[in-house]
py3Dmol code that shows the C-alpha trace and the ligand (Angstrom):
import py3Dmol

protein = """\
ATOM      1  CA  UNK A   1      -3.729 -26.463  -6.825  1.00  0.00           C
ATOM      2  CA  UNK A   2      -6.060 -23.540  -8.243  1.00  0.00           C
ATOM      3  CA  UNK A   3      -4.733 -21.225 -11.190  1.00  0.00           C
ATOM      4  CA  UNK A   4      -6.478 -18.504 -12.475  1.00  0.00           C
ATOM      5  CA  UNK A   5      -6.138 -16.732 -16.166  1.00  0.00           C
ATOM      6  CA  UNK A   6      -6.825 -13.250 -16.598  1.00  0.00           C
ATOM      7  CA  UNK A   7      -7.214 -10.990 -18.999  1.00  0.00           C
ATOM      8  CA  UNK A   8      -5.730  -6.863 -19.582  1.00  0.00           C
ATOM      9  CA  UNK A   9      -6.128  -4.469 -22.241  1.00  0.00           C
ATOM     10  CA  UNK A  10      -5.089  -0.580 -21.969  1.00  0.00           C
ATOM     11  CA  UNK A  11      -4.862   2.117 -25.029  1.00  0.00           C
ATOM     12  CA  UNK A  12      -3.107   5.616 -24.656  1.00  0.00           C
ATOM     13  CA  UNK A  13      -3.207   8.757 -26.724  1.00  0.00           C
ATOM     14  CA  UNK A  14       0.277   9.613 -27.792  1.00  0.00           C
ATOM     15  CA  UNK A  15       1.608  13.347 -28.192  1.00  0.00           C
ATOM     16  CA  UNK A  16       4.419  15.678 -28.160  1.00  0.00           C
ATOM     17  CA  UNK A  17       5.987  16.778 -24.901  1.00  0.00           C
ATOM     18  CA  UNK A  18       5.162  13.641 -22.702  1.00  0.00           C
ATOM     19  CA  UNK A  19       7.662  10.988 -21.888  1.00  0.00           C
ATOM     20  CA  UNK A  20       7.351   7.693 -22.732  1.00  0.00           C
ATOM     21  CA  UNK A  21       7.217   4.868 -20.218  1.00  0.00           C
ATOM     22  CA  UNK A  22       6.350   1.803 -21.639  1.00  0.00           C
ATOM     23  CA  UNK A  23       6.793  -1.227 -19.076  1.00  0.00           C
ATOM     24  CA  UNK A  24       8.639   0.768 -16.464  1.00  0.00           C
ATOM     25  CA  UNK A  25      11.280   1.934 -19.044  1.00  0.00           C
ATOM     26  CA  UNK A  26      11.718   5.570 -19.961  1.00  0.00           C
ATOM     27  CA  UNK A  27      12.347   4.995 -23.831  1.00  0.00           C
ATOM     28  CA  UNK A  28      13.796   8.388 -25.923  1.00  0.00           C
ATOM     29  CA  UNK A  29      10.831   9.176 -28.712  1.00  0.00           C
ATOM     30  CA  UNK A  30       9.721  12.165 -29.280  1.00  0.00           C
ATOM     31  CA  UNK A  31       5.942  11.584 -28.572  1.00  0.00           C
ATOM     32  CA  UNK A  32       4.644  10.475 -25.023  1.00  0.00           C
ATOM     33  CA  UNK A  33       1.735   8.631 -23.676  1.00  0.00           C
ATOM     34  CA  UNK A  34      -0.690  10.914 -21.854  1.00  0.00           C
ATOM     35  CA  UNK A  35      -2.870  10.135 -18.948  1.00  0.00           C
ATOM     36  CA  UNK A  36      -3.075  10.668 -15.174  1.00  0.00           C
ATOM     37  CA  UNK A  37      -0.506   8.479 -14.065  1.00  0.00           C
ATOM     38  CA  UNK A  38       3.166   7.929 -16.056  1.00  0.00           C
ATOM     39  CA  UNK A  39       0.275   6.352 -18.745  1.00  0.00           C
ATOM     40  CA  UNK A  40       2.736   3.088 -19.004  1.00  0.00           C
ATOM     41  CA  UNK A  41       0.516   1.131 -21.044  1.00  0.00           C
ATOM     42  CA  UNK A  42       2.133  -2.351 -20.761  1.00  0.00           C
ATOM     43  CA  UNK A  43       2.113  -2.069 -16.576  1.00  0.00           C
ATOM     44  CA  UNK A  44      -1.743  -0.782 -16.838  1.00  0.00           C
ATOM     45  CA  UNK A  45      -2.608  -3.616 -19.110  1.00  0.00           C
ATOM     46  CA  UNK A  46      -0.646  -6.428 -17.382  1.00  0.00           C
ATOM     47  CA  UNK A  47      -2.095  -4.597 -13.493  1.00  0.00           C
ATOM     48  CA  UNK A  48      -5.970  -5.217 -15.016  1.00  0.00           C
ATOM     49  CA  UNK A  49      -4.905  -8.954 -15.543  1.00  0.00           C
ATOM     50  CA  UNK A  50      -3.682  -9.322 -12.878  1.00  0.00           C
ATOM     51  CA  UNK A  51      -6.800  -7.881 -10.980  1.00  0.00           C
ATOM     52  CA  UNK A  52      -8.866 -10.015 -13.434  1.00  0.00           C
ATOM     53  CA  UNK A  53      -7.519 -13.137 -12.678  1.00  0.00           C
ATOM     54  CA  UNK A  54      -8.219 -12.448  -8.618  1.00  0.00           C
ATOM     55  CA  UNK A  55     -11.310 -11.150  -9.804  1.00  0.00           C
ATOM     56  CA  UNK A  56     -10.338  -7.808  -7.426  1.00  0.00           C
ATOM     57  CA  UNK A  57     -12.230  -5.622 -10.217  1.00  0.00           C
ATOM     58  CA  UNK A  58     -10.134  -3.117 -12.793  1.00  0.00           C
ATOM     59  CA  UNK A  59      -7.277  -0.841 -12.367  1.00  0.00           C
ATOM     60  CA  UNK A  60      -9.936   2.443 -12.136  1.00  0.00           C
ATOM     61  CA  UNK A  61     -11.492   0.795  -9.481  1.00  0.00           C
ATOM     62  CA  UNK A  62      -8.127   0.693  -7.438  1.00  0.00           C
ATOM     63  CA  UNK A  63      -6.458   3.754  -8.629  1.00  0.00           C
ATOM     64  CA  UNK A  64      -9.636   6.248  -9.657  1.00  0.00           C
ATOM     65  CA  UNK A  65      -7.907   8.627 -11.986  1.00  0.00           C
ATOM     66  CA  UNK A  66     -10.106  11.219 -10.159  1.00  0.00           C
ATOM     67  CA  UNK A  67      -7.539  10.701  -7.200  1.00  0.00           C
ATOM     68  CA  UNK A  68      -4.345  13.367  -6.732  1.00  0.00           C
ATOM     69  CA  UNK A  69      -2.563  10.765  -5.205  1.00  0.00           C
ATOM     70  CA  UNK A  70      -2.342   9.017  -8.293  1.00  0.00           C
ATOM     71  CA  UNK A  71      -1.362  12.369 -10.271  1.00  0.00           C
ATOM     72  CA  UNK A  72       1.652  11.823 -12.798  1.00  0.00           C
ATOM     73  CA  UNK A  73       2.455   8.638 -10.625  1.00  0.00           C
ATOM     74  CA  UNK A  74       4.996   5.519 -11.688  1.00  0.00           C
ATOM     75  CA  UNK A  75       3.337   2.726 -12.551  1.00  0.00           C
ATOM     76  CA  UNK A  76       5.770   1.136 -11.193  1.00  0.00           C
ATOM     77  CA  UNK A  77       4.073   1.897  -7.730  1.00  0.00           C
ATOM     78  CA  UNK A  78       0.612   0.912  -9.439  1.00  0.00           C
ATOM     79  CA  UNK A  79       1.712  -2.737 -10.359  1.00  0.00           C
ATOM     80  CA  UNK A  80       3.311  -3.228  -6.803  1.00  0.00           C
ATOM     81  CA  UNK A  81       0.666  -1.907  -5.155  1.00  0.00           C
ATOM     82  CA  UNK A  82      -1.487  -4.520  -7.516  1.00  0.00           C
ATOM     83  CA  UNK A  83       1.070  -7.361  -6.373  1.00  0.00           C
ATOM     84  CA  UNK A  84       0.214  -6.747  -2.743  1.00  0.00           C
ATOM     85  CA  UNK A  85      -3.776  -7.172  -3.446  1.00  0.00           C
ATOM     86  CA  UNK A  86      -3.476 -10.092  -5.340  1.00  0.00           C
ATOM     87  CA  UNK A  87      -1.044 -11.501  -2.837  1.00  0.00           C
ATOM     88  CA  UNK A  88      -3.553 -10.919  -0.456  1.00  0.00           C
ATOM     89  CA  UNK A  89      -6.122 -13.008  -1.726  1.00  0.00           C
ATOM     90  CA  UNK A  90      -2.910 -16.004  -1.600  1.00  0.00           C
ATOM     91  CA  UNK A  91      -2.053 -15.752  -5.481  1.00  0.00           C
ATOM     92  CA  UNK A  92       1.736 -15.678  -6.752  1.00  0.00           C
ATOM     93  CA  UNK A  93       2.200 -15.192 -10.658  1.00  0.00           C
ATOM     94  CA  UNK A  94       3.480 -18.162 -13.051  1.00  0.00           C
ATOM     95  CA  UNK A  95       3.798 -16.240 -15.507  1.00  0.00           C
ATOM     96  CA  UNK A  96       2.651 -13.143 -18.215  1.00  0.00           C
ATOM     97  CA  UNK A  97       2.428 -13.019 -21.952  1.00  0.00           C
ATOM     98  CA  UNK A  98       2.175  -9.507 -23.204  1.00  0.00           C
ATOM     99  CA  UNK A  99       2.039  -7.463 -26.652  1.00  0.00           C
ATOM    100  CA  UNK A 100       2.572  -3.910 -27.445  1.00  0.00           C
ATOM    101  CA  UNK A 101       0.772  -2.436 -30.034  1.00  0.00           C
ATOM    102  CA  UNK A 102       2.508   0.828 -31.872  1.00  0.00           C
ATOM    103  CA  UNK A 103       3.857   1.834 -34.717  1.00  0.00           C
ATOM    104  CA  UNK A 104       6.767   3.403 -33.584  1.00  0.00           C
ATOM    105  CA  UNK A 105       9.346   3.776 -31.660  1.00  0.00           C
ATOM    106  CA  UNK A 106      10.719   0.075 -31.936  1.00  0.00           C
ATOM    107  CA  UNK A 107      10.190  -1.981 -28.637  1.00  0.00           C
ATOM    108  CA  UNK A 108      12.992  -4.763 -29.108  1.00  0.00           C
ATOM    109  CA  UNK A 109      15.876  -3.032 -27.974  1.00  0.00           C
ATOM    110  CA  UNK A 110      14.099  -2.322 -24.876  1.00  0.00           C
ATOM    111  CA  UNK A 111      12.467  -5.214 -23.750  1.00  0.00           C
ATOM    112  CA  UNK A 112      15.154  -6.747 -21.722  1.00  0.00           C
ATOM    113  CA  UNK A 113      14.874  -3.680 -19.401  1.00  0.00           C
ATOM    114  CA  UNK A 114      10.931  -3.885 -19.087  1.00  0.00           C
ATOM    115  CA  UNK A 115      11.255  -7.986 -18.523  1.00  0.00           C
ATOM    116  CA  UNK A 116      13.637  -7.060 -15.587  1.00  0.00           C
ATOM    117  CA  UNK A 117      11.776  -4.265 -14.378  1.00  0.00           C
ATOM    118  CA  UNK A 118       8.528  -6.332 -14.273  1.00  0.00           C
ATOM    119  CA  UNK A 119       9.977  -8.950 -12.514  1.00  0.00           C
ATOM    120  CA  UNK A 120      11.684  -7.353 -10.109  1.00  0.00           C
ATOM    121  CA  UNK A 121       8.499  -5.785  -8.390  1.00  0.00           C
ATOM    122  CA  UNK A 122       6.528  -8.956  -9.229  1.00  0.00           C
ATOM    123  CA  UNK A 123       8.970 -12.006  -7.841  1.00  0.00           C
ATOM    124  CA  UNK A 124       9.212 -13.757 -10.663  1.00  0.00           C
ATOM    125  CA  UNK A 125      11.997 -15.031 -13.359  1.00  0.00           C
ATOM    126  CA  UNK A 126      13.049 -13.014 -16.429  1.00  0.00           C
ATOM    127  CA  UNK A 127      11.793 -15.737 -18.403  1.00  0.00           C
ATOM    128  CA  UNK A 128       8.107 -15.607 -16.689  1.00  0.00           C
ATOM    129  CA  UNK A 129       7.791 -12.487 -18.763  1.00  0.00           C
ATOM    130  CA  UNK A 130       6.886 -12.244 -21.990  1.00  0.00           C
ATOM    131  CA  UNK A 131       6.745  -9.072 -23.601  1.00  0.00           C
ATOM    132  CA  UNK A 132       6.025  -9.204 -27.684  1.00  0.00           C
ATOM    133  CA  UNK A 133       5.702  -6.023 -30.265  1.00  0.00           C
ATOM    134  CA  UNK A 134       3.427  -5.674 -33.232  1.00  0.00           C
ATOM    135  CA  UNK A 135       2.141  -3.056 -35.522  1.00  0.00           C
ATOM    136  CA  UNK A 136      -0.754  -2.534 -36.790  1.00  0.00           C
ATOM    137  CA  UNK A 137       0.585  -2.323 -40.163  1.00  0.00           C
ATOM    138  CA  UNK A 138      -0.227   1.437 -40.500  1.00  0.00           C
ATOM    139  CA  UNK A 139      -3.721   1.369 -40.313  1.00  0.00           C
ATOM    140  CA  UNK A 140      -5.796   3.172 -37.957  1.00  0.00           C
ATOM    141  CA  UNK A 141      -5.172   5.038 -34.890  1.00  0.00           C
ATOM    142  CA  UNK A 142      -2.212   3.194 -33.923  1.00  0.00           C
ATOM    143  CA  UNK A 143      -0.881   3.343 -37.350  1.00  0.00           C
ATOM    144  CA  UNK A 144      -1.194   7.100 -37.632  1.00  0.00           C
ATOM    145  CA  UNK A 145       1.087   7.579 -34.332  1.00  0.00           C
ATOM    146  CA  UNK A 146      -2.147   8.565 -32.449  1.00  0.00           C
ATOM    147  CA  UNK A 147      -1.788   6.058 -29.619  1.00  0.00           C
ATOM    148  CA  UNK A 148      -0.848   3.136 -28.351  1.00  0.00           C
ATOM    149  CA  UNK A 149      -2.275  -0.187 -26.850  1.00  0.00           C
ATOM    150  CA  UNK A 150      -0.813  -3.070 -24.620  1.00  0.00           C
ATOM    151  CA  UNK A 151      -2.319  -6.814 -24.038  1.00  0.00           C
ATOM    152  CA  UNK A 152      -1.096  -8.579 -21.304  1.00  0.00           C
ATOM    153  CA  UNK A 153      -2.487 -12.524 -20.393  1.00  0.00           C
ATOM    154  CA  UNK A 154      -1.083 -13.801 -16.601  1.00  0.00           C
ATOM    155  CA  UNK A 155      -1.414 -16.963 -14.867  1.00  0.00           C
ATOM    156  CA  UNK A 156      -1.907 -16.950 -11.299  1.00  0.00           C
ATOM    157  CA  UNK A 157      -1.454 -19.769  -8.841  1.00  0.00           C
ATOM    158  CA  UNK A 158      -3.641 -20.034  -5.342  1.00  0.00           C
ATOM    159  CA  UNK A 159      -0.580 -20.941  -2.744  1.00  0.00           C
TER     160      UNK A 159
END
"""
ligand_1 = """\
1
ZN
Zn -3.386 3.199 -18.838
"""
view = py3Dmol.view(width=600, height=400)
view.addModel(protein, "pdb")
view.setStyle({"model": 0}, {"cartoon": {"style": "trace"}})
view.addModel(ligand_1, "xyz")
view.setStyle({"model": 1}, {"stick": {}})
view.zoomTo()
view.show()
């Protein structure tokens, strides 16, 4: 049996007049992550780990955000797309431990919806994914409501 750890990390600006997607949810605020894609933090994060723990390279590697095809995309598509690479190589997922980092809105009430949303694409149990909030107590750029950042940890096993 060979498992593999890897590690993701992602950071967004946040503004007016974008939506916010944060693990495949849509959640009502009235800032928005901006970037190429849908800019869902928690999939980009949790997509490098899982690329990391393959060792398949990074998420700008795979998806250049140079690329029109990837243009306001869901990152939904991104982390399947990810699934079938790493499947590729013969790896299914144990199992994820993530954290959001931002100050507001609150990410409780919507983690249920990410957890299934996750696990859906990636074939795995509710309960193989872990999806934890924090602050960062008001301090710095997360603290002022500039942006946020996701950190995502997944286990893969060779099969
Ligand atoms: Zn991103």
């Amino acid at each position: 049996m060979s498992n593999r750890i890897g590690f993701g990390i992602d950071f967004h600006q946040l503004t007016e007049a974008r939506e916010l997607w944060i693990g495949g949810v849509k959640i009502p605020h009235h800032k928005g992550a901006i970037g190429h894609s849908d800019a869902d933090v928690l999939l980009h994060a949790i997509c490098d780990a899982m690329l990391g723990a393959a060792c398949l390279g990074d998420i700008g590697l795979h998806f250049p955000n140079t690329s029109k095809e990837f243009e306001n995309i869901d990152s939904k598509i991104l982390l399947k797309k990810t699934f079938e690479l790493v499947k590729k190589e013969n790896y299914k997922i144990i199992n994820i431990d993530s954290t959001i980092c931002v100050e507001e809105p609150k990410i409780r009430p919507h983690v249920a919806k990410m957890q299934k949303a996750i696990a859906g694409i990636l074939e795995v149990s509710l309960n193989d994914i872990s999806i934890k909030a924090t602050t960062t107590e008001r301090m710095g750029f997360i603290g002022r409501g500039e942006g946020i950042a996701a950190y995502a940890t997944v286990l893969l096993e060779r099969i």
